[in-house]
C-alpha positions in Angstrom: -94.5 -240.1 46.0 -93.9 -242.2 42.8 -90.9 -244.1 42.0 -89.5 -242.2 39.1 -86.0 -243.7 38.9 -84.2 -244.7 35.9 -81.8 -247.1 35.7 -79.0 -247.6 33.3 -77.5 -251.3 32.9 -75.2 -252.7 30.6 -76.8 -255.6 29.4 -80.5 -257.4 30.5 -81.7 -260.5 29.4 -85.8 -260.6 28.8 -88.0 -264.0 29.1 -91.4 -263.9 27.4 -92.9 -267.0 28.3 -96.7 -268.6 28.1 -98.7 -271.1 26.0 -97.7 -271.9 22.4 -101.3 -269.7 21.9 -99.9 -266.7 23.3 -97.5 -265.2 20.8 -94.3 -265.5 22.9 -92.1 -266.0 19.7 -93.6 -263.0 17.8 -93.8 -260.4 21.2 -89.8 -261.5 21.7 -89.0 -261.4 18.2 -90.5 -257.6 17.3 -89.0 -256.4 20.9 -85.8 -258.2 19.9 -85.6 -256.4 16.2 -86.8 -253.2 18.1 -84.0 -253.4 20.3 -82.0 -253.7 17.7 -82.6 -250.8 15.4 -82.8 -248.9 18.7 -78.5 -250.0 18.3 -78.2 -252.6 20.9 -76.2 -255.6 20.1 -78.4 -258.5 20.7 -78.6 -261.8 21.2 -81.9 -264.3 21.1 -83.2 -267.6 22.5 -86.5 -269.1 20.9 -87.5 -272.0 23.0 -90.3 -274.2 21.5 -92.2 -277.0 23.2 -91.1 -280.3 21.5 -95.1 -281.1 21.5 -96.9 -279.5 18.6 -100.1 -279.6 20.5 -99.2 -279.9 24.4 -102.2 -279.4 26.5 -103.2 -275.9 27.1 -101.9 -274.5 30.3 -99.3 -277.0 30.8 -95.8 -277.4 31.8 -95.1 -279.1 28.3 -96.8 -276.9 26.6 -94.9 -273.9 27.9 -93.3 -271.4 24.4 -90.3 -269.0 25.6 -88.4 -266.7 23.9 -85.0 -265.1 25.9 -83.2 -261.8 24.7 -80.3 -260.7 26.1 -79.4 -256.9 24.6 -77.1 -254.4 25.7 -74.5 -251.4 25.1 -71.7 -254.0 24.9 -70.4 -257.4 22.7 -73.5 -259.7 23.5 -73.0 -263.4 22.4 -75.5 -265.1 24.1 -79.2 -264.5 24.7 -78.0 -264.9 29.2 -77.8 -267.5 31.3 -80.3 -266.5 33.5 -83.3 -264.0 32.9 -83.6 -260.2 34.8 -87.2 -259.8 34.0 -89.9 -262.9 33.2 -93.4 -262.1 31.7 -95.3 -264.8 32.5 -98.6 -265.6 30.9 -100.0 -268.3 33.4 -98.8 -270.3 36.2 -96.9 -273.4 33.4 -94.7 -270.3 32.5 -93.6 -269.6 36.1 -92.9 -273.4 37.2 -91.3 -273.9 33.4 -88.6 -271.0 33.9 -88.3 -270.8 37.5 -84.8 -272.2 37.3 -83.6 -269.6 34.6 -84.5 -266.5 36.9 -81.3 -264.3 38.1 -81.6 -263.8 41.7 -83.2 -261.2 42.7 -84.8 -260.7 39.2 -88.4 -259.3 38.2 -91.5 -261.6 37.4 -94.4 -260.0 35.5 -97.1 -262.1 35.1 -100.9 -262.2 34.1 -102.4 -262.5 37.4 -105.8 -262.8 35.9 -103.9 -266.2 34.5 -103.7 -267.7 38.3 -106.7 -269.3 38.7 -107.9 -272.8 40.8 -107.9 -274.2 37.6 -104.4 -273.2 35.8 -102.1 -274.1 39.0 -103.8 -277.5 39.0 -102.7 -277.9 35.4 -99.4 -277.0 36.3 -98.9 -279.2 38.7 -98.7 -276.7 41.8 -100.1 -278.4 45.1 -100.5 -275.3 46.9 -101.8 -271.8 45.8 -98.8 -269.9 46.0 -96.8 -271.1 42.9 -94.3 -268.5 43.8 -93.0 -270.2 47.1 -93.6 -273.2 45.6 -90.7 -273.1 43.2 -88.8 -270.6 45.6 -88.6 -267.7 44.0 -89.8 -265.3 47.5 -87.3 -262.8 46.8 -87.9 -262.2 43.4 -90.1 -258.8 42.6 -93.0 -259.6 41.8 -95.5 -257.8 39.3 -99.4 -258.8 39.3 -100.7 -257.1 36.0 -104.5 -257.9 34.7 -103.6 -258.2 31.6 -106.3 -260.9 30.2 -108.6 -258.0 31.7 -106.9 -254.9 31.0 -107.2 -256.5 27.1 -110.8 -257.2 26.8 -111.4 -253.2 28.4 -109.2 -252.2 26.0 -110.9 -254.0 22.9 -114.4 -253.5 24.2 -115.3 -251.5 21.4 -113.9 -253.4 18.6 -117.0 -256.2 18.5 -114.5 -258.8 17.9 -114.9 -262.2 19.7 -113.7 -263.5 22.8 -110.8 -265.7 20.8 -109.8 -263.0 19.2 -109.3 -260.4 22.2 -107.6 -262.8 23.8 -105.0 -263.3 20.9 -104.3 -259.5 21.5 -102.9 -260.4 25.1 -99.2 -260.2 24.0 -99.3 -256.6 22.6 -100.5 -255.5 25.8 -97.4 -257.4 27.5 -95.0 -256.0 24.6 -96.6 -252.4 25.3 -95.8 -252.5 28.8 -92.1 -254.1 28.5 -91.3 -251.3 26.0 -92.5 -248.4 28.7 -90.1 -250.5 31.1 -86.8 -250.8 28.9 -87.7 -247.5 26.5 -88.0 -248.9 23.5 -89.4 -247.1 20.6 -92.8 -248.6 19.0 -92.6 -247.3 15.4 -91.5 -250.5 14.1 -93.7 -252.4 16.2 -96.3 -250.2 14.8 -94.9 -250.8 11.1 -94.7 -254.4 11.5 -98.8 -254.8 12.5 -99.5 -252.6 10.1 -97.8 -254.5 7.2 -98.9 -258.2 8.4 -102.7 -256.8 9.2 -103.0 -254.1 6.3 -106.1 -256.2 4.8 -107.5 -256.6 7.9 -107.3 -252.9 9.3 -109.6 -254.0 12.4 -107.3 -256.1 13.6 -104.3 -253.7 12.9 -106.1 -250.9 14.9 -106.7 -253.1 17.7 -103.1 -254.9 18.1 -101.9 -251.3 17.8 -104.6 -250.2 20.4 -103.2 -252.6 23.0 -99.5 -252.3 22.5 -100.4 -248.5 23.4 -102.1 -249.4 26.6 -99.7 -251.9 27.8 -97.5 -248.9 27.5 -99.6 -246.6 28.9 -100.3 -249.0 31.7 -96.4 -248.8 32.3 -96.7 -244.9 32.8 -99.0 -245.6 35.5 -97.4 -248.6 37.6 -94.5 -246.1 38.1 -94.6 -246.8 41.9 -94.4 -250.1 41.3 -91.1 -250.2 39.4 -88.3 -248.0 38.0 -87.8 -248.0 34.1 -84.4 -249.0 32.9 -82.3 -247.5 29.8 -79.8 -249.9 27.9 -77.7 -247.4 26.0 -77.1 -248.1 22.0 -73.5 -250.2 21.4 -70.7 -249.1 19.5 -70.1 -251.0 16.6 -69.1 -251.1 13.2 -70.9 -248.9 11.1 -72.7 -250.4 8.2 -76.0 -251.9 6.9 -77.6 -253.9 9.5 -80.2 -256.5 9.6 -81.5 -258.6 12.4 -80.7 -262.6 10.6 -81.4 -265.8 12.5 -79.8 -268.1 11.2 -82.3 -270.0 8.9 -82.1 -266.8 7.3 -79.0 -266.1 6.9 -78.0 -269.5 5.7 -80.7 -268.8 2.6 -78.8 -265.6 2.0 -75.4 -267.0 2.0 -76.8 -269.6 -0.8 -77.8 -266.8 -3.0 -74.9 -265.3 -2.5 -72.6 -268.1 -3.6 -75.2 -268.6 -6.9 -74.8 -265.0 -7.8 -70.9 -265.0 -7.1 -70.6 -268.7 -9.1 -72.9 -267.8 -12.1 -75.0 -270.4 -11.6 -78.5 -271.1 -10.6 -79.8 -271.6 -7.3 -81.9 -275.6 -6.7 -82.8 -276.2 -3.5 -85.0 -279.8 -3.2 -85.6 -280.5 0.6 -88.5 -282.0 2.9 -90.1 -279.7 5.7 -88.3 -280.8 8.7 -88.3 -278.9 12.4 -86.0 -276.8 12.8 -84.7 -276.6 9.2 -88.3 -275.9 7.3 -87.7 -272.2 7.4 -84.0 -272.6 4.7 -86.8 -274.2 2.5 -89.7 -271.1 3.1 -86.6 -268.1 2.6 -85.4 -269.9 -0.6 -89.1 -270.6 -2.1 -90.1 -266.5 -2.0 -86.7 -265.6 -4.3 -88.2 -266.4 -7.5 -87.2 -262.8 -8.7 -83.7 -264.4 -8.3 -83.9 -267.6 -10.5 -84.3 -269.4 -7.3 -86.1 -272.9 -8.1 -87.2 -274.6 -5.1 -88.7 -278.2 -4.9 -90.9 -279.1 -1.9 -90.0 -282.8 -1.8 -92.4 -285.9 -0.9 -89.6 -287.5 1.2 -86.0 -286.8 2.3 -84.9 -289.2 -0.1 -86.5 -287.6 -3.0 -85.1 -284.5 -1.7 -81.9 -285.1 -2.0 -81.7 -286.9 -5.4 -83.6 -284.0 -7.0 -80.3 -281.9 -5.7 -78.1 -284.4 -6.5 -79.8 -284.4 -10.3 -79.2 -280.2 -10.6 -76.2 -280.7 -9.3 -76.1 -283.5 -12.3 -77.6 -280.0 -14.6 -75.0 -277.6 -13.5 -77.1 -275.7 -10.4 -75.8 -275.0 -7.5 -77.4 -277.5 -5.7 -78.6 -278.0 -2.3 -80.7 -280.2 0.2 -81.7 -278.9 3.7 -82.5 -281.2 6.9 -82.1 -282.5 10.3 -81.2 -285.1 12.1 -83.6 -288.3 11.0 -83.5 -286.5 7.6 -79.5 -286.3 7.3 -79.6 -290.3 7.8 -82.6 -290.9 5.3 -80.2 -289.2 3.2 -76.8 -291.0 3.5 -77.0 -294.0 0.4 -78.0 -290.4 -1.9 -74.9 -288.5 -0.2 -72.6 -291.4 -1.2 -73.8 -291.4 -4.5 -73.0 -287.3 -5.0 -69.6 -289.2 -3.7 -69.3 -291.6 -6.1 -70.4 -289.1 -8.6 -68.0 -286.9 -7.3 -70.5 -283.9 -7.9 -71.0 -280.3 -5.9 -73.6 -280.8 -3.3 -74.5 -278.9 -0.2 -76.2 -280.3 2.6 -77.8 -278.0 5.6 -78.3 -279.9 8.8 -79.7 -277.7 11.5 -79.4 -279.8 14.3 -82.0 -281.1 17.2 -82.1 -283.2 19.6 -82.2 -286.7 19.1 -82.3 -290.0 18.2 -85.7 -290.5 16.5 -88.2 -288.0 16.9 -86.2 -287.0 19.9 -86.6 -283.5 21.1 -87.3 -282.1 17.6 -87.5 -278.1 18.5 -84.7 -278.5 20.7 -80.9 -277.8 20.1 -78.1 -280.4 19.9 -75.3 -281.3 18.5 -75.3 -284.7 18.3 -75.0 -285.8 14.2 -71.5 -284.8 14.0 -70.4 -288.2 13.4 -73.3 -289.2 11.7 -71.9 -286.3 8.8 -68.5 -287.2 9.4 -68.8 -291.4 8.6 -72.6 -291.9 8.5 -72.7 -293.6 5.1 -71.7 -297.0 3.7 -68.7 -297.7 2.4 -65.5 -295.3 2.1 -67.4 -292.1 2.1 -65.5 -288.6 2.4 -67.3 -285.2 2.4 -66.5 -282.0 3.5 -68.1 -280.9 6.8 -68.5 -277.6 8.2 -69.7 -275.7 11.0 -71.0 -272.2 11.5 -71.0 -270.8 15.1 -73.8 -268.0 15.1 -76.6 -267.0 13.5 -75.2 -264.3 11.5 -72.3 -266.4 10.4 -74.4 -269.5 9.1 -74.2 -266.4 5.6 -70.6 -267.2 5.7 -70.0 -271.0 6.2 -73.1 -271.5 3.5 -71.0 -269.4 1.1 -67.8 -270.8 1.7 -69.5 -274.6 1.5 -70.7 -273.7 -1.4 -67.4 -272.9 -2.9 -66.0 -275.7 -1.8 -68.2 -278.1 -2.9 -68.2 -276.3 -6.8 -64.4 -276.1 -6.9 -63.6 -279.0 -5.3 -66.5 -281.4 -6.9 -67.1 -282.7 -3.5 -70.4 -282.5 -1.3 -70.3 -280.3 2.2 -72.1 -280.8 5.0 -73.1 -277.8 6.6 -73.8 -278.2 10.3 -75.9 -275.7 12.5 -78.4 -276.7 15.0 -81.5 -275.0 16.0 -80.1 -272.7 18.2 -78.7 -271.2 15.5 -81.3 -271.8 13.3 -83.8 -270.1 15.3 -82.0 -267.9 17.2 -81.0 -264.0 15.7 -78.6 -261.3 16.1 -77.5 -258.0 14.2 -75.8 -258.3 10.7 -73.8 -256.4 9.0 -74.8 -257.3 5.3 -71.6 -257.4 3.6 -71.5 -256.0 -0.1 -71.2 -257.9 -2.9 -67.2 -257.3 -3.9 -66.2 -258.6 -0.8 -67.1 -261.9 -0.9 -64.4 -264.3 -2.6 -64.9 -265.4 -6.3 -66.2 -268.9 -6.8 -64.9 -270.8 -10.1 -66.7 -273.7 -10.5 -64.8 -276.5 -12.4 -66.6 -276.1 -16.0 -65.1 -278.7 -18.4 -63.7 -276.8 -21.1 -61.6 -278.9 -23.7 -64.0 -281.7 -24.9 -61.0 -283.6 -27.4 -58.9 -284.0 -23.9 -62.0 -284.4 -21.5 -62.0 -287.7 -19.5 -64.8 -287.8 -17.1 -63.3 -289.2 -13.9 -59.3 -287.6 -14.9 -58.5 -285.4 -11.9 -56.4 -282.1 -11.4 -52.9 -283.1 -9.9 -52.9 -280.3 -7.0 -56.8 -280.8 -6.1 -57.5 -284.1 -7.6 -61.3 -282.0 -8.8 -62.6 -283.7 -12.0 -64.4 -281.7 -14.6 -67.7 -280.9 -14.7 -69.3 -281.9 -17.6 -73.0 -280.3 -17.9 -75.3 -282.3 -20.2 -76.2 -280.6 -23.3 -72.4 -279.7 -23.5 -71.3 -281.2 -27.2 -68.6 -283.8 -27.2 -68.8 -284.3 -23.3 -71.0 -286.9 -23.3 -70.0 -289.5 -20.5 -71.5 -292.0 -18.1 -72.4 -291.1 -14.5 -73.8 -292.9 -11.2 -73.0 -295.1 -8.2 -71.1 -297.6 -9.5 -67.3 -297.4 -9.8 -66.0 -295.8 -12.9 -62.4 -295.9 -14.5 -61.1 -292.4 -15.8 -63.1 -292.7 -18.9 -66.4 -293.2 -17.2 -67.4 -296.3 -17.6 -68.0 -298.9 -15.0 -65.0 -300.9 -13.7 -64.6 -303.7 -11.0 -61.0 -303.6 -11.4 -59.9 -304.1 -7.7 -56.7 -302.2 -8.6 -59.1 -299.0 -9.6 -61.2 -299.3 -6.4 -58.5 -299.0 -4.6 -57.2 -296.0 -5.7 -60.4 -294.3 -6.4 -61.5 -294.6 -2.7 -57.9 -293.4 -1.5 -58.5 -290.5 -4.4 -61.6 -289.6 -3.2 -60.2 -289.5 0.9 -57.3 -287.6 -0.4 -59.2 -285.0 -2.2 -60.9 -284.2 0.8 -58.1 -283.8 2.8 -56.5 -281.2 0.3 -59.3 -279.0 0.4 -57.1 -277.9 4.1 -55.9 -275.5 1.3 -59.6 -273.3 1.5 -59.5 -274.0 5.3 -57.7 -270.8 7.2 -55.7 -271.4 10.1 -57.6 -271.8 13.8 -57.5 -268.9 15.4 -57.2 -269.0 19.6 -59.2 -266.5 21.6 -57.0 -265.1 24.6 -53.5 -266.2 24.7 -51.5 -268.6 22.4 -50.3 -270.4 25.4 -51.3 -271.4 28.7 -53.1 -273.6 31.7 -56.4 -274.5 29.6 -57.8 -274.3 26.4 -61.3 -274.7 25.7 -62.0 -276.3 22.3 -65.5 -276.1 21.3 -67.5 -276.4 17.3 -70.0 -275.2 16.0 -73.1 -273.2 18.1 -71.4 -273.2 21.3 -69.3 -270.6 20.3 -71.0 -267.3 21.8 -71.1 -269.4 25.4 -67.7 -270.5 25.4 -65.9 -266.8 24.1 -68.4 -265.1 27.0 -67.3 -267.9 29.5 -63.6 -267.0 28.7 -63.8 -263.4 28.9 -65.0 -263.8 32.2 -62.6 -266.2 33.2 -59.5 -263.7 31.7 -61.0 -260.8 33.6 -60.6 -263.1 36.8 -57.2 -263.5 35.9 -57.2 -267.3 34.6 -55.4 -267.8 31.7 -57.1 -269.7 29.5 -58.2 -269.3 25.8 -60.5 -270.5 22.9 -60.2 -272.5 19.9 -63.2 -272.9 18.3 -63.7 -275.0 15.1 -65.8 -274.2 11.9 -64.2 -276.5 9.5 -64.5 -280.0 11.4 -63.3 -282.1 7.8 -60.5 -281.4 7.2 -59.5 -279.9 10.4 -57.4 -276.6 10.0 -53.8 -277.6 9.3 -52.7 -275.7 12.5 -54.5 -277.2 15.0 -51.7 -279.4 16.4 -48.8 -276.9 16.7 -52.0 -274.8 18.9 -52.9 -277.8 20.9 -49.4 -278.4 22.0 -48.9 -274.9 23.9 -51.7 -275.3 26.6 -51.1 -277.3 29.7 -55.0 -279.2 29.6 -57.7 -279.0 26.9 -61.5 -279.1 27.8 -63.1 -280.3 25.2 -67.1 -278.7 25.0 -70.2 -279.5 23.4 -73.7 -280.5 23.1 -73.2 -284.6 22.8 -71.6 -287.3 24.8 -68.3 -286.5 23.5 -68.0 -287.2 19.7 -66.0 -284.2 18.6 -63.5 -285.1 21.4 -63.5 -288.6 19.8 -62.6 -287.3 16.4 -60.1 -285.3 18.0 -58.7 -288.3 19.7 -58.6 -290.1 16.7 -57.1 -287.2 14.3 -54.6 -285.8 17.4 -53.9 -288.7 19.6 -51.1 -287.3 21.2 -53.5 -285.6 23.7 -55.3 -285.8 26.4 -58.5 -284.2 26.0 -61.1 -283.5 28.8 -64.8 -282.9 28.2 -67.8 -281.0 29.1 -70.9 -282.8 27.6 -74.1 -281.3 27.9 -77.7 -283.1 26.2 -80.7 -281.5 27.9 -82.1 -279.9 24.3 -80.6 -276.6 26.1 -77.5 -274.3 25.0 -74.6 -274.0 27.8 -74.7 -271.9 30.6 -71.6 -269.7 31.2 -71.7 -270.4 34.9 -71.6 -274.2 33.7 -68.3 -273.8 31.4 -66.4 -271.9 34.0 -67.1 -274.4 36.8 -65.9 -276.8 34.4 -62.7 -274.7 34.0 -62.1 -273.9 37.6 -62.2 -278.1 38.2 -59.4 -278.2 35.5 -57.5 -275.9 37.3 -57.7 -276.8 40.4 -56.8 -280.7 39.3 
C-alpha cells in the first residue's frame, strides 16, 4: 500500500545543488519566490563557486542555493539542510557537511557514473558512505533520463534537453512541499515568450517532475509548510542588490534630485549597477565605468552637479577608490558608497561573503579622513540604510559608506514595500543667499556647508583636494588645517543626531550580550531566541550605524556581565569597539570561511561564556 502521509513542519530548509550549468540559482530562486507568495516567510542562501569556470563535475565547481521557509519568523536560510537535490556526485561531497541528520538526499542517479565520482574525488563507488551520510534517506531519481523522455518530441538538441534538467528537479520538489506552479509557469513564459518552444518544453518538464512526484508516493511522504502570519501589506520577494537600488530611488524622489550612479562591474555588487541601469523612466542616469577610479570621480563630479550621487563596489574596488573618497572629503560633498562585501584580500574569495573591509571604510584613506559608515543587516533592509545614507550624506555634506556583503547582496526575503509618505523628508543643503554665501562657512549645530550647484548666479567658488579657507580658495595656513581636519572629524561625529538609539534584543540586562554588525544579524537574533527559550539570559545588540556609533551604546554595554563580540573577520569591529569603549572587555567569535554563521556555532560560543 502506498505511503500517502502528509506531514506538517514548521519550518524546512531546501539545498539545490549541482554544476554552475545546471540552474541551481534560478530552480532555488523561482521555488523560493513561489514559496513566498504561497505566504511563507523566507529566507535564502545563494552559494557561488568562487571559480567562474571550475571544471565540470567538480568539487570547485559545485553552485548551491539554500532556502529555509516556514509558518513562523525565519531569519536565516538554516544551518543545516532537510532535503538536498543533488545533481552529480561534486554536489553530494560539496554539502555533505550541511545535511541535518537524518535529512533526505535526492539526487540524479543517472549523474553517478565511473566517470563523475572520479572527478569528485570519491575513491570508492559508494560516495554516500564515503562522506558518511548512511542514515540519511536516500532518493535515486533518473532525472538526466526522465528529461530527454520527456522532451523526445521537441527536436531540440542534446545541450539543450539537458539544460531542462532543473525544471524536472523543481517539478518534483513542488509535488513534495505543495507548492503551487502558476508563477513558475508565468515566470518561463515571460523570459521564453519569443521562444515559445522552449517555454512549452521547460513548462513540459516542471509538470513531469511533478507528476513523477505523484508516483514515488511509496517512496516518500509530502510535507505542508502552512502560510505565516504577518503583517499585511504589499509584498515583494527583494535581495538585497535589489533592494539597495530601490532605497536609492527612493531617497532621489524624496530629495528632489536626480539619481547618478557611476560604478565598475564588480562580483557581488554588479547587480546595484544592472537594477539602476533599467530605471530610465525614472531619470535614472547610470554610467558603466572603465575602472573603479573613474567610477567614483564621475559620482564624485554629479555630486559636484547637484545629483544624488553614488558609486557601488567591493572589496579591491572600495580601496581603488580611497584617494577619490578623500577628495568627496575634502570637498566636503554628498556621496554614497555601496560596498557589498566578499571575501578577501585580493581576488580572494570573490562570490563569497565576509566582512572584512570594515576598517578599510572606517580609516582606509590618507590623511585625516572622516565618513559616515553604515550597515544594513538583511536583505530587505539594505532599502532602508541606502535611504537613510543617502540622507545623511545630502544633509550633512558628508560621504557614507554603505556596508553589506554578499550574503546580503545575493540573498532574498519578503518585503513589505513601504509607501511613499512614510519615509522621512530629505532636505538637501541648497545654498540659498548668494550676497552671504561663503563656500567652506559651516552651520553652527551641524557644521554642513552649503551646496553651491554650478550654474547657480553669484555662487561661483573654487572646489577640489586642496585645503580651502572659508572663502574657497586654497590655503596652507597651518592654523586653518588644523581646524578644518578637527571640523571635518567633528561634523561626523554630530551626525549621532540622525543615528537612533541601539536597541537590545531580549533583556536590558544580564550574563551575556552578543554584539554583532551588519549581515550577521538574522544568525545572531535566531541564535538568541534559542538560547532564551533554554532559559539563558542573554540579549542582542546589533549595530547598523558603525560611524558614529549610536550615542547609547555605553550606558547598554555596562548592564551585561560579558560581551561576545561576533563577526565575519579576525576581530576588527571588536577593535573599534575597544578603541571607542575601552572600558570593556570584549570577547570574540571570528569566523572567515567565505560562509555565514551557524546558529549551533554562536550558541556554543555562548554556552563557553557562561560556563567561564
Amino acid at each position: 500500500m502506498k505511503d500517502t502521509r502528509v506531514i506538517e513542519l514548521d519550518e524546512v530548509a531546501i539545498r539545490f545543488s549541482g554544476d554552475s550549468g545546471d540552474g541551481m540559482q534560478l530552480t532555488g530562486t523561482l521555488f523560493s519566490d513561489a514559496s513566498a507568495l504561497f505566504g511563507n516567510d523566507i529566507s535564502t542562501f545563494p552559494d557561488y563557486p568562487s571559480e567562474i569556470r571550475a571544471p565540470q563535475g567538480t568539487v570547485g565547481g559545485v553552485s548551491g542555493f539554500q532556502v529555509q521557509f516556514g509558518k513562523k519568523q525565519i531569519n536565516t536560510p538554516g544551518d543545516y539542510a532537510h532535503v538536498l537535490i543533488a545533481m552529480n556526485p561534486a554536489a553530494v561531497k560539496a554539502n555533505a557537511k550541511f545535511m541535518k541528520p537524518g535529512g533526505t538526499i535526492i539526487y540524479d542517479s543517472d549523474t553517478f557514473n565511473e566517470k563523475n565520482l572520479a572527478k569528485a574525488n570519491f575513491a570508492t563507488d559508494d560516495p554516500f558512505a564515503e562522506c558518511k551520510l548512511n542514515d540519511y534517506f536516500k532518493i535515486p531519481v533518473p532525472i538526466t533520463n526522465l528529461t530527454k523522455e520527456s522532451l523526445k518530441d521537441f527536436g531540440l538538441d542534446n545541450k539543450s534537453v539537458l539544460r531542462s534538467k532543473n525544471m524536472f528537479a523543481l517539478g518534483l520538489v513542488c509535488w513534495m512541499f505543495n507548492r503551487p506552479m502558476d508563477y513558475i509557469e508565468e515566470y518561463i513564459n515571460t523570459k521564453f515568450g519569443k521562444k515559445p518552444v522552449v517555454a512549452e518544453s521547460n513548462i513540459k518538464v516542471l509538470h513531469d517532475g511533478f507528476n513523477y512526484g505523484m508516483t514515488m508516493q511509496h517512496m516518500t511522504p509530502t510535507y505542508l509548510v502552512h502560510p505565516a502570519n504577518i503583517e499585511s501589506g504589499i509584498y515583494r520577494n527583494i535581495n538585497g542588490n535589489h533592494a539597495t537600488a530601490w532605497g536609492f530611488l527612493a531617497a532621489a524622489e524624496k530629495s528632489g534630485l536626480e539619481l547618478f550612479l557611476g560604478s565598475y562591474p564588480i562580483t557581488p555588487a554588479t547587480e546595484i549597477l544592472q537594477a539602476l541601469s533599467e530605471r530610465k523612466d525614472l531619470g535614472v542616469k547610470t554610467f558603466q565605468a572603465e575602472d573603479e577610479i573613474a567610477g567614483i570621480t564621475s559620482a564624485i563630479g554629479a555630486a559636484f552637479a547637484g545629483d544624488l550621487a553614488i558609486t557601488t563596489t567591493s572589496g579591491p574596488g572600495l580601496a581603488l577608490k580611497s584617494e577619490a573618497i578623500g577628495l568627496a572629503v575634502m570637498a566636503e560633498l554628498p556621496l554614497v558608497v555601496v560596498n557589498v562585501q566578499r571575501g578577501g584580500p585580493s581576488t580572494g574569495l570573490p562570490t563569497k561573503t565576509e566582512q572584512s573591509d570594515l576598517l578599510q571604510a572606517l580609516y582606509g584613506r590618507n590623511g585625516e579622513s572622516p565618513v559616515v559608515v553604515l550597515a544594513a543587516s538583511t536583505p530587505s533592509d539594505c532599502f532602508w540604510y541606502a535611504f537613510m545614507a543617502s540622507k545623511i550624506a545630502l544633509e550633512r555634506m558628508v560621504p557614507a559608506i554603505l556596508l553589506t556583503d554578499g550574503f546580503l547582496g545575493n540573498g532574498s526575503e519578503p518585503w513589505r514595500i513601504p509607501k511613499m509618505e512614510d519615509l522621512p523628508s530629505i532636505t538637501p543643503r541648497i545654498a540659498k543667499n548668494s550676497e552671504t554665501f561663503k563656500p567652506y562657512e559651516r552651520d553652527k549645530a551641524t557644521l554642513a556647508r552649503e551646496w553651491a550647484i554650478p550654474g547657480m548666479a553669484g555662487f561661483e567658488h573654487l572646489i577640489g583636494g586642496l585645503e580651502k579657507n572659508k572663502m574657497g580658495s586654497v590655503s596652507h595656513d597651518p592654523d586653518n588645517h588644523q581646524i578644518n581636519c578637527e571640523i571635518r572629524e567633528e561634523k561626523v561625529k554630530r551626525v549621532v543626531d540622525l543615528v537612533p538609539d541601539l536597541e537590545v534584543n531580549g533583556d536590558d540586562d544580564g550574563d551575556v550580550l552578543i554584539v554583532g554588525w551588519g549581515g550577521t544579524y538574522g544568525h545572531l537574533i535566531s541564535a538568541v531566541r534559542e538560547l532564551r527559550l533554554e532559559g539563558k539570559n542573554v540579549s542582542l545588540a546589533h549595530f547598523n550605524y558603525i560611524k558614529p556609533l549610536p550615542a547609547n551604546s555605553a550606558e547598554i554595554f555596562a548592564n551585561f556581565k560579558k560581551i561576545i563580540v561576533c563577526e565575519l573577520n579576525l576581530g576588527q569591529f571588536a577593535s573599534y569597539l575597544r578603541d571607542k569603549m575601552p572600558q570593556f572587555t570584549y570577547y570574540q567569535l571570528n569566523k572567515l570561511k567565505g560562509l555565514p554563521f551557524t546558529v549551533n556555532e554562536i550558541k556554543e560560543s555562548v554556552y563557553k561564556l557562561l560556563e567561564e
